[in-house]
C-alpha positions in Angstrom: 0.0 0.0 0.0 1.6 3.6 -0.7 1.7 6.2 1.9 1.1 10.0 1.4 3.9 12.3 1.6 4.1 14.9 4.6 4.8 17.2 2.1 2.6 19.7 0.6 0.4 18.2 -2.4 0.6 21.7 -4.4 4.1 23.5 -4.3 3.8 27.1 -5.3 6.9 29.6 -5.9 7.2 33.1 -7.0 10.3 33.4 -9.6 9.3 37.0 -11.1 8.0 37.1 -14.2 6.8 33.6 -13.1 4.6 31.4 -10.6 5.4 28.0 -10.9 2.8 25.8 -9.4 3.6 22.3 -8.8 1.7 18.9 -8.6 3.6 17.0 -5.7 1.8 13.7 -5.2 4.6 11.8 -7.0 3.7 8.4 -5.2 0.5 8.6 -6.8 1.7 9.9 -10.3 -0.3 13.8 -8.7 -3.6 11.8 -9.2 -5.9 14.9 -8.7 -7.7 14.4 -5.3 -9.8 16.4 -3.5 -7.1 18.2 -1.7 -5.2 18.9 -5.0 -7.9 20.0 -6.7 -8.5 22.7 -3.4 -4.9 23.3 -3.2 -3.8 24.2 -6.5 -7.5 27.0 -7.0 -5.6 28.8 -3.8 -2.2 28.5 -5.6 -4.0 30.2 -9.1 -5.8 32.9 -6.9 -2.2 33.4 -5.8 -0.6 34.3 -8.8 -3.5 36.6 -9.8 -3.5 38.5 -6.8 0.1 39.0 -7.3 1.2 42.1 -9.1 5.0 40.6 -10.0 3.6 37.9 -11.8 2.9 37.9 -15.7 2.6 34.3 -15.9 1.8 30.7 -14.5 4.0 27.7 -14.8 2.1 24.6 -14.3 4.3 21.2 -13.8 4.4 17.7 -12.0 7.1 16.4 -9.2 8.6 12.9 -10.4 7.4 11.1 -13.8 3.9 12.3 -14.2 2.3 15.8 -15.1 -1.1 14.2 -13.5 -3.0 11.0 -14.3 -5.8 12.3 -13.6 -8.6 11.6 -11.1 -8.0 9.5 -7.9 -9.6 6.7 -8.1 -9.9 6.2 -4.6 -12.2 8.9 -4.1 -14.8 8.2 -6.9 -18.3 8.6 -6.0 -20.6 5.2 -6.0 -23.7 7.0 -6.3 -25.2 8.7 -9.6 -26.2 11.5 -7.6 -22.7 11.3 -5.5 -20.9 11.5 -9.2 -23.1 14.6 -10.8 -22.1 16.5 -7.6 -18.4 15.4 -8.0 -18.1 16.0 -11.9 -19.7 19.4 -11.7 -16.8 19.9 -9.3 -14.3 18.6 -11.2 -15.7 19.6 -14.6 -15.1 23.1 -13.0 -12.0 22.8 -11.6 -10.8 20.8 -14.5 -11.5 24.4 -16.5 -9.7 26.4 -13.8 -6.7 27.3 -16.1 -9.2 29.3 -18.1 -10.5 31.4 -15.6 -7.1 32.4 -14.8 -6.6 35.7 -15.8 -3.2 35.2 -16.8 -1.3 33.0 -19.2 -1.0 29.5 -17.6 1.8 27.3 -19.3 1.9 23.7 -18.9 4.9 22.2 -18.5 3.7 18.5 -18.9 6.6 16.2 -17.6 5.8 12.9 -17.9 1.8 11.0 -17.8 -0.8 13.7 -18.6 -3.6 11.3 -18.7 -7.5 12.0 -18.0 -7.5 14.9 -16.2 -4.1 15.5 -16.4 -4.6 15.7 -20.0 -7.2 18.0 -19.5 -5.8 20.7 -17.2 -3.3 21.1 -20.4 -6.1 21.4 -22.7 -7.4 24.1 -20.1 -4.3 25.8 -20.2 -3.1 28.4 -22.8 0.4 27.1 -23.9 1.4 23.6 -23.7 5.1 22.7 -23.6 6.2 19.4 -23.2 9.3 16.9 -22.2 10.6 14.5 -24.9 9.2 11.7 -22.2 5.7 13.4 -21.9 2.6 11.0 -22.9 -0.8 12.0 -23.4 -3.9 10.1 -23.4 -8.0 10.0 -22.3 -8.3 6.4 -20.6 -11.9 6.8 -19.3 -13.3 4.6 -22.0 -11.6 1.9 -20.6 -13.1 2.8 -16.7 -16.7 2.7 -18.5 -17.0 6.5 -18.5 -15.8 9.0 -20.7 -13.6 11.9 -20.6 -16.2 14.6 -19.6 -13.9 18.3 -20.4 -11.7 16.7 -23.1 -14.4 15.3 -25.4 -15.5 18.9 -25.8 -12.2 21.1 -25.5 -10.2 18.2 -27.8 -12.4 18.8 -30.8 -12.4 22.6 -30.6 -9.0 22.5 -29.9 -7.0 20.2 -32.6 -9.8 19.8 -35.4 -12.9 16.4 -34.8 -11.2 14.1 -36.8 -7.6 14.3 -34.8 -9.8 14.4 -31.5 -12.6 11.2 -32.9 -9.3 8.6 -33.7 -7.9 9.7 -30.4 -11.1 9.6 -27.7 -12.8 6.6 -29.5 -9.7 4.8 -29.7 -8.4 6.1 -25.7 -5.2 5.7 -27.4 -2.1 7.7 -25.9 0.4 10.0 -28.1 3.7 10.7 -27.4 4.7 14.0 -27.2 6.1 13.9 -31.2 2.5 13.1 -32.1 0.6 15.9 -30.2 3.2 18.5 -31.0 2.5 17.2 -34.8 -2.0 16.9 -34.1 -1.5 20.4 -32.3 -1.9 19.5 -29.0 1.6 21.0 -27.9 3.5 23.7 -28.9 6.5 22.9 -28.3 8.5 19.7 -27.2 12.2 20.0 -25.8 14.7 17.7 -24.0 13.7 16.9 -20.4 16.3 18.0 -18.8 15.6 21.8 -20.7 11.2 21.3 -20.0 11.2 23.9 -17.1 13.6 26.5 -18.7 11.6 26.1 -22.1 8.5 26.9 -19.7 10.5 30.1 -18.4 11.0 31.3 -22.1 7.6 31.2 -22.7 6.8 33.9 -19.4 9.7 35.8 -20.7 7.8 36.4 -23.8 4.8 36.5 -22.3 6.3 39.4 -20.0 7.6 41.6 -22.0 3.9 42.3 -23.9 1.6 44.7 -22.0 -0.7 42.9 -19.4 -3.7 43.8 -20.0 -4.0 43.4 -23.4 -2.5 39.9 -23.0 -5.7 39.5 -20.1 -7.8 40.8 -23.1 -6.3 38.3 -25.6 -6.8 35.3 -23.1 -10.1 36.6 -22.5 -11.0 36.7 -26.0 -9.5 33.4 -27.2 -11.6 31.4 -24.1 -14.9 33.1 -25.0 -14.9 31.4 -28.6 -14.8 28.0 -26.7 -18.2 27.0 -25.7 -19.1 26.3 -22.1 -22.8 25.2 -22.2 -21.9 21.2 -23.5 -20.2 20.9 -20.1 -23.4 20.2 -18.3 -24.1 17.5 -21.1 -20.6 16.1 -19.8 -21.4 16.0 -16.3 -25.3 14.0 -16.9 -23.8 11.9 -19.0 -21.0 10.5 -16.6 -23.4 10.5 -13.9 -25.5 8.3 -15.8 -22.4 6.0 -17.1 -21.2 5.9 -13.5 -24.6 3.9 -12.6 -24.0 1.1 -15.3 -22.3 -2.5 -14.9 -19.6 -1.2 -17.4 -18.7 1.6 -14.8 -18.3 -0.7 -12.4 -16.4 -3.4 -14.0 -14.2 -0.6 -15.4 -13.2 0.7 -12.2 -12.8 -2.7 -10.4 -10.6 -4.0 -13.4 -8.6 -1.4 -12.7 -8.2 -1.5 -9.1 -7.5 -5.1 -9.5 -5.0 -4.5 -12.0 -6.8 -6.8 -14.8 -8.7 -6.5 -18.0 -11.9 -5.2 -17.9 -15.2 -7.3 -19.3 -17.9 -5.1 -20.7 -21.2 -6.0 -21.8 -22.9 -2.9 -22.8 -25.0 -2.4 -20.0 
């Protein structure tokens, strides 16, 4: 059984221009828990609130950016699970509330909502090792904020081959489908990441909170609700929970359709 760290699960540092925010649950690749997902909002209101930074670094401690939820603390319940995904679906969008540029430095596993708070964010930069994927199919759910960012994001035929498939890319191929700008050696992600804020800090800042502003406001919003009735109503299903047993028991999952 693995055992929490007594450290902080959300590191965040001022380096002016920067604030570099930190997933630190490395002994559970920064799975995003309730605590996380509390943490790391107080980290972004952070770096809004303060004046010296132009920019947001977001990153992961050991080999994963996030995998995504933690299993551990799924709802059992329909009604438990619409109440959790209309928290998470929010929180999972939290980059784009923020009213300055947030860069994702994606180190390693961005899986589920790992994946997602990269969509969420504004520029994606990633290590040579980073890996990307939506693996809710094979849980019996779906992927509730990347099955409508994905599309809008890298065109519906890059995002249909990669969602119905819940096949992952390397960072190569979502560099090349558009998911990433830009991919660099490991060992160089974070100062990459600090060239971006650089850039980012020389431009005036509030027209760049004008251009984020404007960019977001073309995505639509109003599907998410569609994403979180529709998980609440896959989380009810034998395929929901087969998927999550499967995967708790570390085997294949049988699904039946029902």
């Amino acid at each position: 059984m693995q055992t929490e760290s007594v450290e902080p699960p959300v590191l965040y540092e001022v380096a002016a221009p920067a604030a570099v925010v930190r997933l630190n649950r490395p002994g559970r690749l920064n799975a995003l828990s309730g605590l996380v997902q509390d943490r790391l909002l107080e980290a972004f209101r952070a770096a809004d609130a303060a004046a010296e930074v132009r920019a947001v670094i977001l990153t992961g401690t050991g080999r994963a950016f996030s995998v995504g939820a933690d299993i551990d603390e799924l709802a059992t319940t329909p009604e438990g699970a619409l109440r959790q995904l209309q928290t998470t679906l929010a929180f999972l969008a939290s980059p784009e509330r923020v009213r300055k540029p947030v860069i994702a430095a994606v180190n390693g596993f961005a899986l589920g909502g790992g994946l997602e708070l990269a969509l969420a964010s504004d520029v994606v930069v990633a290590s040579e090792r980073a890996v990307f994927g939506a693996p809710e199919p094979t849980l019996g759910v779906v992927p509730g904020f990347a099955m409508q960012r994905l599309p809008q994001l890298i065109g519906v035929a890059r995002a249909r081959e990669i969602l119905l498939t819940a096949r992952q890319l390397t960072a190569a191929e979502a560099h090349g489908c558009g998911l990433v700008a830009r991919v660099v050696p490991h060992e160089h992600l974070m100062t990459a990441a600090g060239a971006v804020v650089a850039e980012v800090a020389r431009l005036a800042p509030l027209a760049v909170e004008l251009l984020k502003a404007a960019i977001n406001r073309s995505l639509l919003g109003h599907d998410l609700v569609f994403a979180e009735r529709a998980n609440a109503w896959l989380f009810a299903t034998r395929d929901a929970a087969e998927g999550i047993a499967a995967f708790r028991e570390k085997r294949r999952p049988e699904f039946h359709g029902r």
